[in-house]
Biotite code that builds the C-alpha atoms (Angstrom):
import biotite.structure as struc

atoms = struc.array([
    struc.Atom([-9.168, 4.529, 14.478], chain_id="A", res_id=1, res_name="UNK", atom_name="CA", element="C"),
    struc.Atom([-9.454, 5.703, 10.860], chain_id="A", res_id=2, res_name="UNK", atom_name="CA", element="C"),
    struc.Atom([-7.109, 8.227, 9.200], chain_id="A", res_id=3, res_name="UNK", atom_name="CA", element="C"),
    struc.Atom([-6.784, 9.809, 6.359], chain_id="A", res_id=4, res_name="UNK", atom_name="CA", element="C"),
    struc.Atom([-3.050, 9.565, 4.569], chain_id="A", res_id=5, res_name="UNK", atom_name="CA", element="C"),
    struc.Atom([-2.395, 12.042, 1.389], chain_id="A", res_id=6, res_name="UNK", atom_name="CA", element="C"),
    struc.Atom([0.598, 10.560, -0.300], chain_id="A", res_id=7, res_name="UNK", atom_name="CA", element="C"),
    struc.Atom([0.036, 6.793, 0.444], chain_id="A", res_id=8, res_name="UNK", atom_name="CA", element="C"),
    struc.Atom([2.660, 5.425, -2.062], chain_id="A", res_id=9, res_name="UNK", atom_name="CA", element="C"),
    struc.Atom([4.081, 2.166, 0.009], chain_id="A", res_id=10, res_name="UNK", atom_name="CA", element="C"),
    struc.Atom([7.198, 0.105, -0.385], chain_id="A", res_id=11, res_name="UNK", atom_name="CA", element="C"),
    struc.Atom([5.888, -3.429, 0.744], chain_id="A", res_id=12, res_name="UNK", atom_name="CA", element="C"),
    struc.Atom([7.317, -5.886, 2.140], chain_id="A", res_id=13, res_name="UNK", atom_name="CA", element="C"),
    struc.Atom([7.880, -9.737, 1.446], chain_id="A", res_id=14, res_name="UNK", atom_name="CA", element="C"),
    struc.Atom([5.319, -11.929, 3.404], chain_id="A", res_id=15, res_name="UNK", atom_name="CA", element="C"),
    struc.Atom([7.030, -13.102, 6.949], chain_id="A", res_id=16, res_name="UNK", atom_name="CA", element="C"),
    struc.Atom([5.562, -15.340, 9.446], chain_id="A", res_id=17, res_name="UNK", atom_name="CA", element="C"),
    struc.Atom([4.828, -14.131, 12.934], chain_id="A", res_id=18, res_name="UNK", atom_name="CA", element="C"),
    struc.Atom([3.142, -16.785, 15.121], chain_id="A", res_id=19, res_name="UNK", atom_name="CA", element="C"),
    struc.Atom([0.271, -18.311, 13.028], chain_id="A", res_id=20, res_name="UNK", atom_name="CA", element="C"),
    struc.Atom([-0.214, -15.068, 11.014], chain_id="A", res_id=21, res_name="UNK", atom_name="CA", element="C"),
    struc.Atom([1.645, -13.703, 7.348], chain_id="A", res_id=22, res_name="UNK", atom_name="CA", element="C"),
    struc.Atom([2.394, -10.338, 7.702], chain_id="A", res_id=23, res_name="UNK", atom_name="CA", element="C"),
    struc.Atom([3.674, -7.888, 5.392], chain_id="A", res_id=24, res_name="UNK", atom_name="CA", element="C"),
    struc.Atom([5.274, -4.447, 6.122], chain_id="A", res_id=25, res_name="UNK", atom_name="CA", element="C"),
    struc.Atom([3.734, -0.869, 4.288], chain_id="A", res_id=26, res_name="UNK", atom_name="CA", element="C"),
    struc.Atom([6.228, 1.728, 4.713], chain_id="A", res_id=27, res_name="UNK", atom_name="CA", element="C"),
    struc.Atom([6.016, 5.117, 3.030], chain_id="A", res_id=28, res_name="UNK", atom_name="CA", element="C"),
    struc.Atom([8.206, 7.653, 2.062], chain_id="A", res_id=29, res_name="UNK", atom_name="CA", element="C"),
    struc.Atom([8.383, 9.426, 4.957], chain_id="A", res_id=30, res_name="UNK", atom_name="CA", element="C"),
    struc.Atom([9.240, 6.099, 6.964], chain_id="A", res_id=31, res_name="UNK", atom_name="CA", element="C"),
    struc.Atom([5.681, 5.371, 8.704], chain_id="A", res_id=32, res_name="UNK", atom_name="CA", element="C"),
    struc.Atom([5.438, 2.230, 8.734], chain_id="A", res_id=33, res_name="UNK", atom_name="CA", element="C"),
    struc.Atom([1.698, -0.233, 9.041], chain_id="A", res_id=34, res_name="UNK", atom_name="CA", element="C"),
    struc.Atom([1.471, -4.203, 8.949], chain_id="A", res_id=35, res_name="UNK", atom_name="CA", element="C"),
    struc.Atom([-1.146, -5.726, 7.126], chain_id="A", res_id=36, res_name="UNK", atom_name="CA", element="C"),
    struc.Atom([-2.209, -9.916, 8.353], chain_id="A", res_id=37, res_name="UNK", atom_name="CA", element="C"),
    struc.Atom([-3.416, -12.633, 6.671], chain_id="A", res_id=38, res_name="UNK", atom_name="CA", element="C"),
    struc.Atom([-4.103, -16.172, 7.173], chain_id="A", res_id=39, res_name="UNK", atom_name="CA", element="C"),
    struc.Atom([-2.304, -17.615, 4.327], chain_id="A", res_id=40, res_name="UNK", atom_name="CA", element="C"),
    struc.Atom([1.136, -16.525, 2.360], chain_id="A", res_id=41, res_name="UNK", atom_name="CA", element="C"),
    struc.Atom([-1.140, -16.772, -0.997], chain_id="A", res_id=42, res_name="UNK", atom_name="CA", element="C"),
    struc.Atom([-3.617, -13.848, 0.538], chain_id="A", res_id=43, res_name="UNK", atom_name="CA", element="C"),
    struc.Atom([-0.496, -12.077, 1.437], chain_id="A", res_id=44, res_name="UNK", atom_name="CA", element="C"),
    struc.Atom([1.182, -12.360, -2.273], chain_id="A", res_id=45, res_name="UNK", atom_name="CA", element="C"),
    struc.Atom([-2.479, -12.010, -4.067], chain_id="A", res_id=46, res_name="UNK", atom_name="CA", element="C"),
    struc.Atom([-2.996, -8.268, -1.449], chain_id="A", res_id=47, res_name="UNK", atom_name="CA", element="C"),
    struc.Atom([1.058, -7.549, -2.814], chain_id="A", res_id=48, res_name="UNK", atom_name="CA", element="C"),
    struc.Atom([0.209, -8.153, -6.590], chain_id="A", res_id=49, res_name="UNK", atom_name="CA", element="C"),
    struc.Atom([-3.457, -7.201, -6.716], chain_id="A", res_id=50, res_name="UNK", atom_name="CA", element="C"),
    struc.Atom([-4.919, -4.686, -4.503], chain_id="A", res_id=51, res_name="UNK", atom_name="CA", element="C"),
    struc.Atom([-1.519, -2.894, -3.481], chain_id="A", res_id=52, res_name="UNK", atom_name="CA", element="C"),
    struc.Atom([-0.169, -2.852, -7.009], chain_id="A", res_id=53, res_name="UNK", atom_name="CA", element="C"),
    struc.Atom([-1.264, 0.522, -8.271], chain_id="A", res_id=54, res_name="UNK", atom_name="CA", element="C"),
    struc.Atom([-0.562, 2.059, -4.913], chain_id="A", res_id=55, res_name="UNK", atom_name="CA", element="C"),
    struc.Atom([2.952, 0.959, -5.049], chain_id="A", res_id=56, res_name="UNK", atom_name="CA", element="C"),
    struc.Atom([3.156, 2.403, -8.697], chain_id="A", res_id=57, res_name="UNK", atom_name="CA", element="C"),
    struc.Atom([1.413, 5.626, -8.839], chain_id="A", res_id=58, res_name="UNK", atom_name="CA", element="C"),
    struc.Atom([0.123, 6.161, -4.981], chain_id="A", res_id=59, res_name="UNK", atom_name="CA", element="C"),
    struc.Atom([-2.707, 7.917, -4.040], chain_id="A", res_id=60, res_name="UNK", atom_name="CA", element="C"),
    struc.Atom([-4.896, 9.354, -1.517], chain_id="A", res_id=61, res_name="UNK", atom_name="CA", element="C"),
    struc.Atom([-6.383, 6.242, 1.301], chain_id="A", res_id=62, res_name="UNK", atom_name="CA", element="C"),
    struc.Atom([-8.499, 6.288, 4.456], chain_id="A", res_id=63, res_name="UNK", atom_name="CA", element="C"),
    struc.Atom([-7.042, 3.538, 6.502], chain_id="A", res_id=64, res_name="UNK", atom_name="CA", element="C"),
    struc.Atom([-8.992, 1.980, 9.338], chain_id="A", res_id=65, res_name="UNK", atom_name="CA", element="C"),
    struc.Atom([-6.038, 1.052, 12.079], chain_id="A", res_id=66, res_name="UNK", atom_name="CA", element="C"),
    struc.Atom([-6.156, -0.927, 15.414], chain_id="A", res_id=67, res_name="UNK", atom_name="CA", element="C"),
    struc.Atom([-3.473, -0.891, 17.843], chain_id="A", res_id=68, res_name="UNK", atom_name="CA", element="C"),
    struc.Atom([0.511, -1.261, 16.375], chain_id="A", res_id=69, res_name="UNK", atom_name="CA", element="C"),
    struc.Atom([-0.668, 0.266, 13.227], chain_id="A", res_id=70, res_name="UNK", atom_name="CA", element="C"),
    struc.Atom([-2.301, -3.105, 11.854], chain_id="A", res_id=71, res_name="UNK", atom_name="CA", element="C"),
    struc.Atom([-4.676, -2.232, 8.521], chain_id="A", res_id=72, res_name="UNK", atom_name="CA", element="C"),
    struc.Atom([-8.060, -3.291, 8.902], chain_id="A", res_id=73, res_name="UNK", atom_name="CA", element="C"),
    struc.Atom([-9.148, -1.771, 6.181], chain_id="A", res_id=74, res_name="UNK", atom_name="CA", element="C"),
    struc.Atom([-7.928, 0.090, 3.129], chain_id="A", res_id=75, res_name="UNK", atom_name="CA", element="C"),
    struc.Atom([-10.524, 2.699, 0.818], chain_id="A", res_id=76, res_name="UNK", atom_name="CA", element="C"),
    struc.Atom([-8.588, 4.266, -1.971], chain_id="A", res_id=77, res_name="UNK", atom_name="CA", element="C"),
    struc.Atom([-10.343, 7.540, -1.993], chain_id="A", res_id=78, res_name="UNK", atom_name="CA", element="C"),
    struc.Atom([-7.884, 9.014, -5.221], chain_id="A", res_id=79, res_name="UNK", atom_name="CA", element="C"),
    struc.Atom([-5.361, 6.961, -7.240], chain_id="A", res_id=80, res_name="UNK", atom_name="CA", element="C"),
    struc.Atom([-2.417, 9.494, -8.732], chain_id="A", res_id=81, res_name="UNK", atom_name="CA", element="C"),
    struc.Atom([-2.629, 7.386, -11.736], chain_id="A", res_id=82, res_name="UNK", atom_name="CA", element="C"),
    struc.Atom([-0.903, 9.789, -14.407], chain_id="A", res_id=83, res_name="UNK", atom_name="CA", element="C"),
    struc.Atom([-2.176, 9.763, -18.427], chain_id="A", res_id=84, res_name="UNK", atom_name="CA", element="C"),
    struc.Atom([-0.208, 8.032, -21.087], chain_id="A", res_id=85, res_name="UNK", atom_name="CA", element="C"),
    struc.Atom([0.688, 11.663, -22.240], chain_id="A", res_id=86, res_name="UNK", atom_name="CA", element="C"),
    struc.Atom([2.089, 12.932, -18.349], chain_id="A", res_id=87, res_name="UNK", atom_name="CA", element="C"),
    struc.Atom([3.871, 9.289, -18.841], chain_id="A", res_id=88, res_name="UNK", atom_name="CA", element="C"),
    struc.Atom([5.660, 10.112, -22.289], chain_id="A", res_id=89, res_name="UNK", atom_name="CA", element="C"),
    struc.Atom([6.620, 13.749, -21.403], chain_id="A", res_id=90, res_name="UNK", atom_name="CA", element="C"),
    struc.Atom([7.989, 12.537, -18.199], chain_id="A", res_id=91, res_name="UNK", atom_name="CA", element="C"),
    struc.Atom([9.940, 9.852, -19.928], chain_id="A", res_id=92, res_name="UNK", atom_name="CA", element="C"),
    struc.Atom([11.251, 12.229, -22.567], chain_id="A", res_id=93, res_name="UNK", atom_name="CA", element="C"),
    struc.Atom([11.923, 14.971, -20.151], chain_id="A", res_id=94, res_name="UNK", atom_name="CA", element="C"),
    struc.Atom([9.304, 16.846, -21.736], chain_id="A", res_id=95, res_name="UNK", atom_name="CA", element="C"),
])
């Protein structure tokens, strides 16, 4: 199943074990929650740090491909809401 989320700015979870699997827990704003898996807790910490690191910040628009118990197959950032250094500053300064 593939859907397409608007606002997909995730809190993420710390890398737990389940069975012979690292999982880590997406959940947005509005409490939906998805579970990504990976083999090793390195691929779980690099997916944390690296790919999911701009969506945690600034969010953005995704197309997530799901299978059953909302487990991420894949993720396609379709729009990142990264703001400019000048929506930055005037948000900073209450500008």
């Amino acid at each position: 199943m593939e859907i397409i989320v608007e606002n997909f700015k995730p809190k993420v979870t710390r890398p737990f074990k389940r069975k012979n699997e690292y999982w880590i827990k997406l959940i947005l704003p509005d409490g939906e929650e998805y579970i990504m898996k990976f083999k090793t807790p390195l691929e779980a910490e690099d997916a944390i740090y690296g790919m999911l690191d701009d969506l945690q910040v600034y969010g953005g628009k995704v197309k997530l491909k799901l299978r059953e118990g909302n487990v991420i197959e894949d993720i396609e950032v379709l729009e990142l809401y990264k703001p400019s250094a000048k929506e930055l500053v005037e948000e900073y300064f209450g500008g």
